[in-house]
N, C-alpha and C positions, 0 to 999 in steps of 0.2 A: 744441280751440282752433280758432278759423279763421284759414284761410289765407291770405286776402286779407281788402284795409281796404273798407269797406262806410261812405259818408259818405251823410249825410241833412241837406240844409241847409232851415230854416222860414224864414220871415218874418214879425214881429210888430211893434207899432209900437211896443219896446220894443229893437227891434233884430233882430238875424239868432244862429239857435242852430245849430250846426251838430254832430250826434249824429256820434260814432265809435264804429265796430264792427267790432272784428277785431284786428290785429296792425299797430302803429306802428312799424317799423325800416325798415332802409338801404333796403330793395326799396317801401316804400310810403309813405314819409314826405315825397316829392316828390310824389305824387298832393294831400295831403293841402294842401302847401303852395300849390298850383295853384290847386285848390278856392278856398281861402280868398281869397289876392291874385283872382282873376277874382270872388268873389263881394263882394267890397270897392270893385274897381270898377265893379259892377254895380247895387249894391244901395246909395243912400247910407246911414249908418247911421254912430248914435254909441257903437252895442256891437254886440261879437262874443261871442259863448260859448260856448265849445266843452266839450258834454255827453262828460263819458272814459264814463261808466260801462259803457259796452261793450267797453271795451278791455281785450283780453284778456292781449297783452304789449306792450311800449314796449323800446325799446337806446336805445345810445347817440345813433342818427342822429334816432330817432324824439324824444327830447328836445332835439334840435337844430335841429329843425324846430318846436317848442313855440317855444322861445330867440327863432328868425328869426320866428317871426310876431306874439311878442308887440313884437319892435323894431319889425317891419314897422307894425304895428296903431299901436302908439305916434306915430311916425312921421308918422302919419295922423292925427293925433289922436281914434284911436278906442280906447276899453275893452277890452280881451282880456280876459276872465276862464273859469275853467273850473271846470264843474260837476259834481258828484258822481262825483269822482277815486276810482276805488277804490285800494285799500290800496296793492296791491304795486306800482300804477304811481308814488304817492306815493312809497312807500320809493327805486325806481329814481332818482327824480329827486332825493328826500334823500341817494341815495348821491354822488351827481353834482355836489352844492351846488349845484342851481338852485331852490333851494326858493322862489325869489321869480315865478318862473312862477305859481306855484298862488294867489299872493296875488293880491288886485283894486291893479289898475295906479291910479298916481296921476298927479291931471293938473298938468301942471307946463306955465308961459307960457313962453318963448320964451328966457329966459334959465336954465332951467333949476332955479327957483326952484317951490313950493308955485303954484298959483295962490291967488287969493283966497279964491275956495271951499271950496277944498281946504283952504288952513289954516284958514277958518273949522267947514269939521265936522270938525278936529281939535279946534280949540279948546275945539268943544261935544260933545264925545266923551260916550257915556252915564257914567255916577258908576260905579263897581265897591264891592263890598262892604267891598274895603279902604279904603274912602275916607266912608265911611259916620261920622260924630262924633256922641258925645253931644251931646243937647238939654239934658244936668242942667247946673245950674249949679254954679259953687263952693260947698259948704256948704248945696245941697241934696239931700235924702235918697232915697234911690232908689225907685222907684214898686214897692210890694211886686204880687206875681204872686200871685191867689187860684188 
């Protein structure tokens, strides 16, 4: 495992991705929070994404600095989202009930409602398999399979 957090911030004109590597808890998770807020004010940007897949272990401090910067980001009105969580940092934070971390943040106006947008690609969400109806009609006969 490593022993100290190892951050890599890019820049893309899709936004800023900032890779972690190493260990997330009490002793590194204020570096990590630093990072972000200075590179928020540095960089305008309408997403942040923060790559785990190098992160080797996360606690409880280190999910709590997740917490504050997705408010922080919000806040901002910018996207937090995070990319290729592995497993055991998942489970930590399922142990935790912050499993809303891991989800893509929605944007919400000023009253705390859906924005427009936002309920509109709700509204036009892709179909799922359960949602799928017969095209047969009443009383007609089902198309035989050669």
């Amino acid at each position: 495992m490593a022993e100290k957090l190892q951050l890599q911030l890019y820049t893309s004109p899709v936004g800023l991705y900032l890779a972690v590597h190493g260990r997330l808890d009490a002793t590194t998770a204020h570096r990590m929070a630093r990072v972000v807020d200075i590179a928020l004010d540095r960089f305008p940007t309408h997403r942040i994404t923060l790559g785990l897949a190098g992160l080797d272990a996360i606690d409880v401090a280190g999910i709590s600095a997740l917490i504050q910067l997705r408010a922080l980001a919000a806040a901002r009105g910018i996207h937090l989202a995070t990319d290729r969580t592995p497993a055991h940092v998942r489970q930590a934070i399922h142990a935790l009930g912050a499993d809303y971390i891991l989800e893509p943040a929605t944007s919400t106006d000023h009253t705390g409602q859906p924005s427009q947008r936002e309920a509109c690609r709700r509204r036009f969400a892709p179909v799922g398999p359960a949602c799928v109806r017969s095209t047969r009609r009443p009383g007609q006969t089902p198309p035989t399979r050669l």
